[in-house]
MDTraj code that builds the backbone (N, CA, C; nanometers):
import mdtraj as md
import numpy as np

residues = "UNK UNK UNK UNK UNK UNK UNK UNK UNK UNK UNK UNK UNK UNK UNK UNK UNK UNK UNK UNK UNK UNK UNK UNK UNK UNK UNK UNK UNK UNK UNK UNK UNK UNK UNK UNK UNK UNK UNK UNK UNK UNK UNK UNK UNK UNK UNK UNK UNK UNK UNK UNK UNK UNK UNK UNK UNK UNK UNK UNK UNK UNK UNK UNK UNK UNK UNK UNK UNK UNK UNK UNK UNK UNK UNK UNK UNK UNK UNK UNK UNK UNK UNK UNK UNK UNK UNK UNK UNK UNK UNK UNK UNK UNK UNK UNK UNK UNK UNK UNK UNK UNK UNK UNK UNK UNK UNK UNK UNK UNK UNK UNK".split()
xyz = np.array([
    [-0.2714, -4.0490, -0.2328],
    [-0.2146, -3.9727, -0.1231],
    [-0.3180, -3.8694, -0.0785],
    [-0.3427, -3.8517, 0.0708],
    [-0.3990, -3.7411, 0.1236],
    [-0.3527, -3.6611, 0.1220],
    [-0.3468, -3.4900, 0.0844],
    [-0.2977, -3.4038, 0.1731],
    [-0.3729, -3.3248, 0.2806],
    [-0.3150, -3.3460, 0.3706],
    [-0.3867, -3.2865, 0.4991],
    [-0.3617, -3.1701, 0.6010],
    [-0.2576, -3.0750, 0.4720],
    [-0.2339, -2.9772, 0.5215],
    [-0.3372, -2.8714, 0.4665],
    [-0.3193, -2.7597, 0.4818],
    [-0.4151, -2.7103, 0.4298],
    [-0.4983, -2.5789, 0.5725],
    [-0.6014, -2.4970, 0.5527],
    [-0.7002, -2.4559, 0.6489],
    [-0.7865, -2.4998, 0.6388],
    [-0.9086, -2.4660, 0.7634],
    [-1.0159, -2.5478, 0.7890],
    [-1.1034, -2.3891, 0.6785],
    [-1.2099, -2.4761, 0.6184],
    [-1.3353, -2.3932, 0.5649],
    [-1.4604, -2.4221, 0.6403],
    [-1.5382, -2.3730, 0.5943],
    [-1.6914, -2.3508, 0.6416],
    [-1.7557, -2.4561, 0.5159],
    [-1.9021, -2.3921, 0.5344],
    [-1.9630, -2.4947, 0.4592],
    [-1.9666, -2.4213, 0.3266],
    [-1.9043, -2.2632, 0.3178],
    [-1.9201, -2.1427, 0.2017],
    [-1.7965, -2.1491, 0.1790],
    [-1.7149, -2.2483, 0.2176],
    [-1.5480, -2.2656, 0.1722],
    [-1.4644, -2.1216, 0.1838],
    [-1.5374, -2.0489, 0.3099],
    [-1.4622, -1.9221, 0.4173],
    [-1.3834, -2.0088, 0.5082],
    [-1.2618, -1.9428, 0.5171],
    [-1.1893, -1.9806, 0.6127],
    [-1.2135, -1.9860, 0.7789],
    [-1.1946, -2.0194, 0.8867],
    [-1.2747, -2.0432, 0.9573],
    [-1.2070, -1.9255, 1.0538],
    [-1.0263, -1.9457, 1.0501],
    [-0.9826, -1.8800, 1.1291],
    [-0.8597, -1.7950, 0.9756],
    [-0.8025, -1.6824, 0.9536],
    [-0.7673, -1.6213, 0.8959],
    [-0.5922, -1.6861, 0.8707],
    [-0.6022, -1.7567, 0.7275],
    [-0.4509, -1.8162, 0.7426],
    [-0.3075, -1.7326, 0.7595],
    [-0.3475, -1.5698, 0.7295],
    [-0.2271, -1.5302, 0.7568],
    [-0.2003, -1.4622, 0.9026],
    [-0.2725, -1.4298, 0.9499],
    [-0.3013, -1.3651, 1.0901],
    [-0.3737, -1.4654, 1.2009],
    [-0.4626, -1.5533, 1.1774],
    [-0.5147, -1.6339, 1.3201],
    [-0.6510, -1.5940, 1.3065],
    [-0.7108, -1.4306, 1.2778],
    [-0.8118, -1.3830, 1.3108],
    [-0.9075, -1.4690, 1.2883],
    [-0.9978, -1.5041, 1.3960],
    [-1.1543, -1.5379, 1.3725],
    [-1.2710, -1.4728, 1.3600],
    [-1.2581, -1.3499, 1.3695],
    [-1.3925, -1.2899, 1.3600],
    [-1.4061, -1.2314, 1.2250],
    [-1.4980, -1.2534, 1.1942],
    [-1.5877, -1.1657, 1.0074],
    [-1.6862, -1.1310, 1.0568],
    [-1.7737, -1.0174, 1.0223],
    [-1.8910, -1.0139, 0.9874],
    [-1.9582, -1.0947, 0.8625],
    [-2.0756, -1.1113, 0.8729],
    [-2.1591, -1.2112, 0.7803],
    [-2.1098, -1.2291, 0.6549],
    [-2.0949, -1.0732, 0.5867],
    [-2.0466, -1.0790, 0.4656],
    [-1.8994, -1.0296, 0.4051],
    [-1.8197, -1.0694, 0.4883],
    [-1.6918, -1.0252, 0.4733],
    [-1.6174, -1.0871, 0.3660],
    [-1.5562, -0.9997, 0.3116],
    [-1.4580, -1.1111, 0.1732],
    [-1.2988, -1.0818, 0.2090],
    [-1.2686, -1.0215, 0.3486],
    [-1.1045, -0.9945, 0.3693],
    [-1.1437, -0.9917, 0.5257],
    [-1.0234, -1.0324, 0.5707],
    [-0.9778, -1.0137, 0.7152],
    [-0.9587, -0.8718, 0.7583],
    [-1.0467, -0.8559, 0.8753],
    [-1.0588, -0.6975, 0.9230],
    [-0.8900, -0.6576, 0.9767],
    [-0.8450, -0.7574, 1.0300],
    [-0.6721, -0.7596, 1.0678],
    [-0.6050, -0.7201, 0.9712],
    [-0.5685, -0.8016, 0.8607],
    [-0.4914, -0.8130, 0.7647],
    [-0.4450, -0.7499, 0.6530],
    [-0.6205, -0.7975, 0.6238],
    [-0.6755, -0.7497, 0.4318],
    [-0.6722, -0.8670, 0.3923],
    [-0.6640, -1.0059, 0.4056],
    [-0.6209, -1.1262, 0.3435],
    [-0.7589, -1.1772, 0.3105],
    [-0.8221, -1.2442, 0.1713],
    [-0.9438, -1.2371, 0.1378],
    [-0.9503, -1.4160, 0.2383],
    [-1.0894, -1.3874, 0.2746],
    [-1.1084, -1.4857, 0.3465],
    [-1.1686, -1.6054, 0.2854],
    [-1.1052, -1.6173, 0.1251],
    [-1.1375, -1.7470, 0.0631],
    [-1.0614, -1.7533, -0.0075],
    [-1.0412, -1.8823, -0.0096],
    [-0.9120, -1.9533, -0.1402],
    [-0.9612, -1.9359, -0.2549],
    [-0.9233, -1.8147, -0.3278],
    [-0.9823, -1.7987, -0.4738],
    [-0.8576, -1.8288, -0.5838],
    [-0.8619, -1.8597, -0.6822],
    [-0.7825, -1.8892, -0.7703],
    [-0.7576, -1.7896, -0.8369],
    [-0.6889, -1.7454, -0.9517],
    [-0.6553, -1.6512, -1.0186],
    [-0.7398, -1.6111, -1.1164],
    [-0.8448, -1.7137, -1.1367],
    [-0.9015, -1.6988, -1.2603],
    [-0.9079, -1.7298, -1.3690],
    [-1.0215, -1.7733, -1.4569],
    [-0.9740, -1.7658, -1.6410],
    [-1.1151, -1.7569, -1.7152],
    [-1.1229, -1.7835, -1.8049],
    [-1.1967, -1.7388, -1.9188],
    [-1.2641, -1.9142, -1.9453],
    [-1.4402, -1.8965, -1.9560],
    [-1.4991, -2.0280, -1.9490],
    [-1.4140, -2.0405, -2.0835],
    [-1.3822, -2.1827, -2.1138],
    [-1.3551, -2.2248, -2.2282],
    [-1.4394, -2.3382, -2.2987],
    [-1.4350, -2.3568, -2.4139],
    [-1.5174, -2.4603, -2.5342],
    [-1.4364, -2.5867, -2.5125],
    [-1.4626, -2.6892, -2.5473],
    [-1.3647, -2.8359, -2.5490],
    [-1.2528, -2.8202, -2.6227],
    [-1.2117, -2.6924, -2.6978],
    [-1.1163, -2.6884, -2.7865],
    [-1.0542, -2.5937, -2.7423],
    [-1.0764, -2.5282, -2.6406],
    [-0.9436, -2.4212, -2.5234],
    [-1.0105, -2.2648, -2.5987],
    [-1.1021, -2.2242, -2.6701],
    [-1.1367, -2.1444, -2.7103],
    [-1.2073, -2.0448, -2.5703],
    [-1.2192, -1.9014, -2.5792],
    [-1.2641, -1.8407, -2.4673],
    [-1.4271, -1.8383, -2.5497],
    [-1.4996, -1.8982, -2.3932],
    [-1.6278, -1.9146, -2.4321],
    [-1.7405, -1.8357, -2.3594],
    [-1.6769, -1.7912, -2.2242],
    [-1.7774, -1.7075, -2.1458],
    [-1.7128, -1.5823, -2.0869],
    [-1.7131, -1.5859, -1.9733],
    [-1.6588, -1.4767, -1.8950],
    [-1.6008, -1.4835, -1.7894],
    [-1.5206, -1.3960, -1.7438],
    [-1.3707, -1.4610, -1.6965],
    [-1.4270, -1.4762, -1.5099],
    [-1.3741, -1.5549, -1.4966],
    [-1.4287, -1.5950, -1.3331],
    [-1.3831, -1.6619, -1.2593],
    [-1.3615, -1.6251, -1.1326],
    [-1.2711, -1.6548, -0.9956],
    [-1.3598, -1.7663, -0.9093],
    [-1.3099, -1.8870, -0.8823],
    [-1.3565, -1.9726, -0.7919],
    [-1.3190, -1.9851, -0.6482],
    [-1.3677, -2.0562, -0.5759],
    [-1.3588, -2.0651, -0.4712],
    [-1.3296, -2.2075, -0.4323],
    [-1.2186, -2.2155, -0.3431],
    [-1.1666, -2.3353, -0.3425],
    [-1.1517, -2.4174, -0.2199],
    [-1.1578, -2.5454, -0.1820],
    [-1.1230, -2.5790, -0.0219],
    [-0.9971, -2.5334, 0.0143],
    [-0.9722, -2.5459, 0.1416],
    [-0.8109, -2.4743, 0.2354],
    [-0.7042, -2.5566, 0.1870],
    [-0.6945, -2.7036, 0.1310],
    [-0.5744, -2.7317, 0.0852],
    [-0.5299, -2.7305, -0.0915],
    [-0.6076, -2.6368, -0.1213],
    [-0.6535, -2.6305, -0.2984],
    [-0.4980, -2.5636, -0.3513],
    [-0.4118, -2.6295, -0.4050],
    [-0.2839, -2.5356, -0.4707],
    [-0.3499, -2.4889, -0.5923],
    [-0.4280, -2.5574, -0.6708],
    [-0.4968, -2.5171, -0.8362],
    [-0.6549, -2.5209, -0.7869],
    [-0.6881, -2.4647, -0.8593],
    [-0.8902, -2.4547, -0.9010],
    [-0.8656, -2.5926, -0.9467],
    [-1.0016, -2.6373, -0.8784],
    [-1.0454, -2.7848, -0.9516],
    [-1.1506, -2.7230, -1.0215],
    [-1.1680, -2.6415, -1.1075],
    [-1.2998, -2.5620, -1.2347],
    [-1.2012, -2.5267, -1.3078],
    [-1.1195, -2.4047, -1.3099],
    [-1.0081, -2.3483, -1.4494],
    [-0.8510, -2.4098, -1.4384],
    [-0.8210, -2.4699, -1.3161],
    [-0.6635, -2.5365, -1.3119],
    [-0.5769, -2.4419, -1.2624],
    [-0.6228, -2.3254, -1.2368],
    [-0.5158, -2.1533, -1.2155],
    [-0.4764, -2.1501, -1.0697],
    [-0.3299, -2.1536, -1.0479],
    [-0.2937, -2.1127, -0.8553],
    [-0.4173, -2.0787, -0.8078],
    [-0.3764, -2.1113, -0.6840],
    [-0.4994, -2.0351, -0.5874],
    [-0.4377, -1.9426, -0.5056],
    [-0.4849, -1.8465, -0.3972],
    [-0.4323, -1.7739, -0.3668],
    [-0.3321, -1.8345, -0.2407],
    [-0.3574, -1.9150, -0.1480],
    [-0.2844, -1.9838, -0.0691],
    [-0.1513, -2.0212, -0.0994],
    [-0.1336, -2.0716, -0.2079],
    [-0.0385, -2.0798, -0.3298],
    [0.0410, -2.0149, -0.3655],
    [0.0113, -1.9098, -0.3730],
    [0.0618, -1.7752, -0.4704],
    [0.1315, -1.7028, -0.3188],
    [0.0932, -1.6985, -0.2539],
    [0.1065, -1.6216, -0.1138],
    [0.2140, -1.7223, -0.0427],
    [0.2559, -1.8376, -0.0648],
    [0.3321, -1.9464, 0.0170],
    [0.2461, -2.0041, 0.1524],
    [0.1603, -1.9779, 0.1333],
    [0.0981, -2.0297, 0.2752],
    [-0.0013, -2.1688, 0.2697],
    [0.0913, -2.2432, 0.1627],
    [0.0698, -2.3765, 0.1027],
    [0.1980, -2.3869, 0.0405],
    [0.2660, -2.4862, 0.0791],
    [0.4339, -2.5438, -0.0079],
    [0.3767, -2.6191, -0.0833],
    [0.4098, -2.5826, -0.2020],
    [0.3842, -2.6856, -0.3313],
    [0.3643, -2.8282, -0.2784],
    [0.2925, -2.8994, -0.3528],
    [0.2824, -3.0926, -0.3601],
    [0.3953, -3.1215, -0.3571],
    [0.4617, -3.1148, -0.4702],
    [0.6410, -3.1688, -0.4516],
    [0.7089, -3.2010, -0.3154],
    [0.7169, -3.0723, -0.2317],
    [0.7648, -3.0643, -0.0691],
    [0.6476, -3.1222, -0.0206],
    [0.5315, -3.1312, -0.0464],
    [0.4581, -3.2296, 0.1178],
    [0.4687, -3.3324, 0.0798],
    [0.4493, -3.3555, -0.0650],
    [0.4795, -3.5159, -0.0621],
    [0.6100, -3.5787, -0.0144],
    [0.7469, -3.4850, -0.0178],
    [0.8818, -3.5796, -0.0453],
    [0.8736, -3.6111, 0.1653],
    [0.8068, -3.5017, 0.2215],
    [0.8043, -3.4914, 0.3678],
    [0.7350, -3.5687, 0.4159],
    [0.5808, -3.5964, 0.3236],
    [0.4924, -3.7157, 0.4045],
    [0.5865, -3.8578, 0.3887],
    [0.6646, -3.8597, 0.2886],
    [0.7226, -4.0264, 0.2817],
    [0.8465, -4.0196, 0.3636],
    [0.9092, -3.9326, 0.3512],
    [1.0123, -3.9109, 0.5252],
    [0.9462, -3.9640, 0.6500],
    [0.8425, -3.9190, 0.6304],
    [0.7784, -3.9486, 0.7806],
    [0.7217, -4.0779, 0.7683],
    [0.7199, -4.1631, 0.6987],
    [0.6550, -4.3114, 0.6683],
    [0.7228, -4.3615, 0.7882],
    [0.6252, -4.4582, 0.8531],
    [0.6745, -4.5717, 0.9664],
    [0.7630, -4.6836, 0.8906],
    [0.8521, -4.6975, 0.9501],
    [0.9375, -4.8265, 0.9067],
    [0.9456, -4.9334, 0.9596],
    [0.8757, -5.0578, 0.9510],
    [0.7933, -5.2020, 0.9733],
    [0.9358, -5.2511, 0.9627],
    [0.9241, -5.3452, 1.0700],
    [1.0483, -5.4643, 1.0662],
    [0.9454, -5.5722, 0.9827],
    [1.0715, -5.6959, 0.9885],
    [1.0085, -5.8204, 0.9178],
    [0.9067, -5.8827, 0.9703],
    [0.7991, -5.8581, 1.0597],
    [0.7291, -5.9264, 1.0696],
    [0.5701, -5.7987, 1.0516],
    [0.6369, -5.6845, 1.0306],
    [0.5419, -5.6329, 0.9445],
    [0.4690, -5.4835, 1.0703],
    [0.5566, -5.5173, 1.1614],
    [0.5467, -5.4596, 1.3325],
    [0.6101, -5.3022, 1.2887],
    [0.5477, -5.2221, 1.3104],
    [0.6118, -5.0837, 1.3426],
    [0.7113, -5.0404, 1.4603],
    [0.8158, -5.0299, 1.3983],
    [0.9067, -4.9724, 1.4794],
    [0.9689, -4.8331, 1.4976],
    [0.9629, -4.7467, 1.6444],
    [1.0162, -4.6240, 1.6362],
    [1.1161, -4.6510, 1.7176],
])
top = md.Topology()
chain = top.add_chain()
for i, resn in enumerate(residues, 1):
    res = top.add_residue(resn, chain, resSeq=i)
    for name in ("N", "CA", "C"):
        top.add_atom(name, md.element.get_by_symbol(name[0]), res)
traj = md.Trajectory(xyz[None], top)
């Protein structure tokens, strides 16, 4: 399954336009929306590098994630999109993307 909800990022996985407000403008090095305050990257919550055996191995650190990220693909922790509702859990897009499935008669033809 795709999900294809989500915001658009940059190539620095910055948001392009500000998901809670619209805003487009940042300066170069901005880490929040001059509107808002809303950090202008999907960061996760964080955790502690770990060993293959769940042991804390480094130091604790926040990733940066694409616009449809509910978890860090590095520590597994919410992201902020997530945490904020401005991403509905997998559960709800998935049960909604198969609602919306086209329904093929018998010869395999889409019908609306």
């Amino acid at each position: 399954m795709i999900y294809n909800d989500g915001y658009e990022v940059d190539g620095n996985l910055r948001f392009i336009k500000c998901p809670r407000c619209g805003n487009e403008q940042y300066s170069d090095n901005a880490k929040y929306c001059r509107i808002c305050g809303f950090n202008v990257y999907n960061e996760c919550e964080g955790d502690y590098e770990r060993d293959e055996y769940g042991n804390q191995e480094g130091p604790f650190q926040i990733h940066r994630n694409v616009g449809n990220a509910r978890y860090c693909e590095f520590c597994g922790q919410p992201t902020m999109l997530l945490k904020e509702k401005l991403l509905r859990p997998y559960t709800e897009v998935q049960t909604s993307q198969e609602d919306e499935e086209v329904p093929f008669d018998s010869d395999g033809l889409p019908f609306y």
